[in-house]
GUTIMI-595441 format. One record per residue (C-alpha): x, y, z; residue number from 1. Coordinates in pm, 1 decimal, m for minus. Example, Ala and Ser with C-alpha at 12.3 -4.5 7.8 and 13.67 -1.06 7.14 Angstrom:
% residues 2
- 1230.0,m450.0,780.0,1
- 1367.0,m106.0,714.0,2
% end
This chain:
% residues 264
- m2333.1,9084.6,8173.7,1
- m1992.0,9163.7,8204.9,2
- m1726.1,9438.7,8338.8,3
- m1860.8,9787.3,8203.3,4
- m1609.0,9981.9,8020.1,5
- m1670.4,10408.5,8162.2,6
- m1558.0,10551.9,7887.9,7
- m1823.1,10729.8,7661.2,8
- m1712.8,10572.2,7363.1,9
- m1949.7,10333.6,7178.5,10
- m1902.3,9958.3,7216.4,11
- m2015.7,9625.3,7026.5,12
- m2382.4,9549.4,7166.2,13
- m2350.9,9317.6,7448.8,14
- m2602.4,9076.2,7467.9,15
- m2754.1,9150.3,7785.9,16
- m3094.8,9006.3,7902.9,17
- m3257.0,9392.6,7851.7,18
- m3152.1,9446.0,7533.3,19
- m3080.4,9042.7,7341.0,20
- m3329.7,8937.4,7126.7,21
- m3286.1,8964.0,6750.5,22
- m3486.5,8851.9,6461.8,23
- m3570.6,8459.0,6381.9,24
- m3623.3,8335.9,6110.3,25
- m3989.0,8246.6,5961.7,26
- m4143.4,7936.9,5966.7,27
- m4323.2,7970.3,5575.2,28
- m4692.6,7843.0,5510.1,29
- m4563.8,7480.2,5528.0,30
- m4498.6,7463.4,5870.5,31
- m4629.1,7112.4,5970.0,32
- m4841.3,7242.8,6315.5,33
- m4999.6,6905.8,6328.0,34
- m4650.4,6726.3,6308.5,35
- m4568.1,6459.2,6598.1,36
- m4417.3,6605.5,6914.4,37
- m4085.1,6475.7,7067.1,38
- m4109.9,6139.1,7310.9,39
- m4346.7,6272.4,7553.6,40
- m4744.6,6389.7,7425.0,41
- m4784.8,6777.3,7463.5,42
- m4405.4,6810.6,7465.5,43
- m4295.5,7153.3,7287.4,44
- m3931.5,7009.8,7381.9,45
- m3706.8,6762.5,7611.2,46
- m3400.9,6923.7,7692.2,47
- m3178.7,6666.8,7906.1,48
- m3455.7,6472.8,8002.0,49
- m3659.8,6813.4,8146.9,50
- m4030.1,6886.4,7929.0,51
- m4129.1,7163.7,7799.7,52
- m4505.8,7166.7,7756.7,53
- m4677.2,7320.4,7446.1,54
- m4944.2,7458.2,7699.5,55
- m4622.6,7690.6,7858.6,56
- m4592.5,7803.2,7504.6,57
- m4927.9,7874.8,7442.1,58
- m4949.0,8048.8,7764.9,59
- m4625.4,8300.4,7637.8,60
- m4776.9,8357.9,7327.0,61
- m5146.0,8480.5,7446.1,62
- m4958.3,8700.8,7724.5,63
- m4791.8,8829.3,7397.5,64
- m5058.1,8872.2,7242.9,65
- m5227.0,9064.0,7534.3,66
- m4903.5,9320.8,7538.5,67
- m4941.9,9339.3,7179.8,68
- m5285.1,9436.1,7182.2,69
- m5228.1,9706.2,7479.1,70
- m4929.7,9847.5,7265.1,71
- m5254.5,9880.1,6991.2,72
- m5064.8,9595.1,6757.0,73
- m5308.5,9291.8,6707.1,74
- m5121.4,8961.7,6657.7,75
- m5190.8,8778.7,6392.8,76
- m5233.0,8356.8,6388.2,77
- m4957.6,8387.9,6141.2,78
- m4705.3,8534.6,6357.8,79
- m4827.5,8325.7,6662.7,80
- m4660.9,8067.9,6413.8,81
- m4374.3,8309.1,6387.0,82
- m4274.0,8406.0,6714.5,83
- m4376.6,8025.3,6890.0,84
- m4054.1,7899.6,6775.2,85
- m3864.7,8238.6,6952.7,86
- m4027.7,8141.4,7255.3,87
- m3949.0,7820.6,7307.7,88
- m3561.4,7883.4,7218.8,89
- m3587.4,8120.6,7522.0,90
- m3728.2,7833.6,7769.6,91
- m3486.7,7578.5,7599.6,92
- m3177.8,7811.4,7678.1,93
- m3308.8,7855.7,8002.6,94
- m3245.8,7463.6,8077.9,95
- m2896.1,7466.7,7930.7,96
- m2795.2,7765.4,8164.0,97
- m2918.1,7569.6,8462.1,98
- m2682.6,7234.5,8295.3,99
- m2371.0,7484.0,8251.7,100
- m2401.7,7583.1,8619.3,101
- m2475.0,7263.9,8725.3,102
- m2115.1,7141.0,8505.8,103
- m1926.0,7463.7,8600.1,104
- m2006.5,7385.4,9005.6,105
- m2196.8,7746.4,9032.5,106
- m2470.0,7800.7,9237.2,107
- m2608.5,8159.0,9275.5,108
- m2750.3,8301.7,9615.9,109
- m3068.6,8477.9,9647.6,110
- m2873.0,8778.0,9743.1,111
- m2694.4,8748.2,9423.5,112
- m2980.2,8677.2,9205.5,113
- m3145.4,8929.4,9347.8,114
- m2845.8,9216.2,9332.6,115
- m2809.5,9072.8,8955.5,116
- m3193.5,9170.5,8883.2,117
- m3137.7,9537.1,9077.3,118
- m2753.7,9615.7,8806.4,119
- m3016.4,9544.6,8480.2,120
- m3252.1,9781.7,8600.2,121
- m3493.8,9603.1,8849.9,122
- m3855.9,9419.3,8713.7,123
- m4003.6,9675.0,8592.2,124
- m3712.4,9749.7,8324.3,125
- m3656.3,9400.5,8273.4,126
- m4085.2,9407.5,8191.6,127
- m3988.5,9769.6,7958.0,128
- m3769.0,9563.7,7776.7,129
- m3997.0,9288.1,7666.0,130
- m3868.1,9027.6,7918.6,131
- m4221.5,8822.6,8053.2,132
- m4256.2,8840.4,8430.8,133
- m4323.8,8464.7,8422.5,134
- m3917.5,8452.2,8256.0,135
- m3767.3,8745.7,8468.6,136
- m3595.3,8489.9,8731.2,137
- m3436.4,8256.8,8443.9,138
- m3352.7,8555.8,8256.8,139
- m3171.9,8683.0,8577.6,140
- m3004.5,8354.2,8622.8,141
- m2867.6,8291.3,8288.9,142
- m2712.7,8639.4,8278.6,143
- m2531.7,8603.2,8666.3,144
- m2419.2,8267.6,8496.1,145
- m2248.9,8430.3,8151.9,146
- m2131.9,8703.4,8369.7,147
- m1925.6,8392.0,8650.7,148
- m1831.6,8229.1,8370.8,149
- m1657.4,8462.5,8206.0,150
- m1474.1,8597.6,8511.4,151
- m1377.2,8256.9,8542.7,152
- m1167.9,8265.4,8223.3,153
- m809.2,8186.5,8206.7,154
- m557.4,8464.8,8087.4,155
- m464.4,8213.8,7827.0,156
- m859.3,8175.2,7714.5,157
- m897.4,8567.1,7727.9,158
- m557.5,8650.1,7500.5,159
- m703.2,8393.1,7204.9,160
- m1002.8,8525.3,7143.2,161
- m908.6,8909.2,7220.5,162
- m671.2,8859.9,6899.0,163
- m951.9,8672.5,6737.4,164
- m1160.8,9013.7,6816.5,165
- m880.4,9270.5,6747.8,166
- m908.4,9344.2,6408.6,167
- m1305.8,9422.7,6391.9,168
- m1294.3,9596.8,6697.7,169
- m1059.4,9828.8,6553.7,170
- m1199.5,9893.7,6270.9,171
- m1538.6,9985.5,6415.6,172
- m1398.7,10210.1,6717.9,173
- m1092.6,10373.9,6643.1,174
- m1241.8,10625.0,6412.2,175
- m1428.6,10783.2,6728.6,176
- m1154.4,10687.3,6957.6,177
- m912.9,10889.7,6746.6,178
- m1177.4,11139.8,6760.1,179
- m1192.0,11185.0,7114.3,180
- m801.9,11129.8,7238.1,181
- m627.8,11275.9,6892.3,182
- m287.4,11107.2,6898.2,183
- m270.8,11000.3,7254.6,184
- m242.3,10633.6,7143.3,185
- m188.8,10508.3,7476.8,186
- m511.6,10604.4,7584.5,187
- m622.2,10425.0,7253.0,188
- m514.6,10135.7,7308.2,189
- m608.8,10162.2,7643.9,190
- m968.9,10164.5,7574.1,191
- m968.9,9918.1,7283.8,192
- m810.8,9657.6,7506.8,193
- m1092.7,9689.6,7803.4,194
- m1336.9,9650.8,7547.6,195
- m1169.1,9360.1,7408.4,196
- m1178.9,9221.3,7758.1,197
- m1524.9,9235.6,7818.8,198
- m1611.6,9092.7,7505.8,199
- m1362.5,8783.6,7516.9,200
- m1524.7,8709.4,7840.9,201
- m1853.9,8718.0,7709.5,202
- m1779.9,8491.9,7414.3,203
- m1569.1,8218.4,7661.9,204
- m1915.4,8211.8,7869.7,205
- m2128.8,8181.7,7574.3,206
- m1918.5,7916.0,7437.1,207
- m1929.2,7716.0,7794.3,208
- m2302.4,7759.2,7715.2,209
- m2272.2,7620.0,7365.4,210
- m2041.5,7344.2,7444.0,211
- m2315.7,7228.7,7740.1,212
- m2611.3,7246.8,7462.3,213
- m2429.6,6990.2,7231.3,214
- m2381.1,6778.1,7516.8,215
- m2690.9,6760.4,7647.4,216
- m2983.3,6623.0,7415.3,217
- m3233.7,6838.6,7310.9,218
- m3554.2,6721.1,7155.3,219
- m3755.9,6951.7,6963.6,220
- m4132.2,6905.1,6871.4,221
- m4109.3,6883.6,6445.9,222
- m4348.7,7161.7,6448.8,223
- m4122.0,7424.8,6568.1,224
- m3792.0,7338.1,6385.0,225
- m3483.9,7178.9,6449.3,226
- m3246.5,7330.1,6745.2,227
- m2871.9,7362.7,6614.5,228
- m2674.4,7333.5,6971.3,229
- m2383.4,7557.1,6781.5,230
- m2576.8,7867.7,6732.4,231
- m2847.6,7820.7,7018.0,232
- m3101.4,7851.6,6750.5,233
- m3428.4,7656.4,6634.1,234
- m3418.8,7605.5,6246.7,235
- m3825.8,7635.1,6153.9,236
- m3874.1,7333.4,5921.3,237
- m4057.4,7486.2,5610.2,238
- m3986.7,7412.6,5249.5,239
- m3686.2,7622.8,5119.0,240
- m3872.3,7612.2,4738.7,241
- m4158.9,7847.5,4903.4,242
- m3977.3,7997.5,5110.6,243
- m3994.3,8370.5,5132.0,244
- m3677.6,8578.5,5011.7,245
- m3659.8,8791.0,5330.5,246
- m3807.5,8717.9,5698.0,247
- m3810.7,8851.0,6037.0,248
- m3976.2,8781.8,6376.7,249
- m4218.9,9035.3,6428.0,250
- m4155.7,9292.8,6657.4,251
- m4386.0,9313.8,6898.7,252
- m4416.3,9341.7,7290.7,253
- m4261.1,9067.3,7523.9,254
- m4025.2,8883.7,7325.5,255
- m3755.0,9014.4,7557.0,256
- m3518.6,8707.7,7670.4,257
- m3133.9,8578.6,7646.9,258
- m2872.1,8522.1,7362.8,259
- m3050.8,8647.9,7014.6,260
- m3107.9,8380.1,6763.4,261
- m2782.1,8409.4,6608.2,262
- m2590.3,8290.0,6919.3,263
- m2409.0,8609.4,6959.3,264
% end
């Protein structure tokens, strides 16, 4: 998603399309599937006036279920419940990348979209990695957008967040850095800093994304959650007293997508 550093030294996970989805949280027992949908019938969500049916959710889910069932998993009604909410965060972020490139004035070529899709490994990695053919083109999209907007970032944008980053990143890579160079500090810092670069560019795109989701209404069915604009999440709406201690999203085939739950 953004500049590669060459060195062989291991970097913070970057949330590219192949590799971004994390864990979201379970909806528990409670969850009210009958609850009233958002202002239009057989809306899953209005995001800036633009519907997402429940029927395009459905649809995900059984060609999950079909990937599931050919990786010899069998998915279960309760993790339909489970993962539903996953899915539609995917299709919701989709429609706030498409507002942030509408509000950054980018447009993207097919030339570009389509060198973007060949740098992440073509279709058929993008389909190894769990993204949905049906999603491959908005997944392609949304990263060419993080990756423009955060070569658009000002020197001034890029030095407050690098310091913001320093100290973790330090922590977690010189040990192998020293490792590899010994004393040669130069080379170091060298390498610390172009990590640092990449990753302050990432986070100045993501929060361009963030900063179009809480300006843009988005309307959530009840029976998938709540979506918190800050952390590009949906917040399942269950009852905290029977709440399980410890959840996860099951992991199973085709929940591939952009930005994991978490918003970074």
């Amino acid at each position: 998603m953004l500049p590669h550093s060459s060195s062989p030294a291991s970097r913070p996970r970057r949330p590219r399309a192949r590799t971004l989805l994390a864990g979201l949280a379970l909806a528990a027992a409670g969850l009210a599937l009958s609850a009233c949908g958002p202002q239009q019938a057989g809306a899953a969500a209005i995001v800036g006036g633009e519907r997402i049916s429940t029927e395009s959710v459905r649809a995900d889910l059984d060609e999950i279920a079909v990937l599931a069932e050919e990786s010899g998993q069998q998915l279960t009604d309760e993790q339909r419940g489970q993962l539903s909410g996953e899915v539609l965060r995917q299709r919701i972020l989709y429609v706030i990348g498409d507002t942030t490139a509408e509000q950054a004035g980018l447009e993207f070529s097919q030339g570009e979209l389509d060198a973007q899709l060949e740098s992440m490994g073509g279709a058929e990695q993008l389909a190894a990695q769990g993204v949905l053919p049906a999603h491959q083109d908005s997944v392609v999209r949304f990263e060419l957008l993080v990756q423009r907007l955060g070569e658009q970032a000002s020197e001034q944008e890029l030095a407050a967040v690098v310091e913001q980053l320093r100290p973790q990143a330090e922590a977690q890579l010189l040990p192998q850095l020293q490792q590899m160079y010994g004393d040669q500090q130069e080379l170091i810092d060298a390498e610390i800093n172009r990590q640092l670069e990449g990753q302050a560019r990432q986070q100045v795109a993501l929060q361009a994304v963030q900063t179009a989701a809480q300006e843009i209404s988005v309307d959530v069915n009840p029976r998938y959650g709540t979506f918190d604009p800050a952390t590009l999440s949906i917040n399942p709406e269950w009852n905290a007293v029977s709440a399980p201690e410890e959840s996860g999203q099951p992991t199973v085939p085709g929940m591939g997508g952009v930005i994991p739950p978490d918003g970074g």
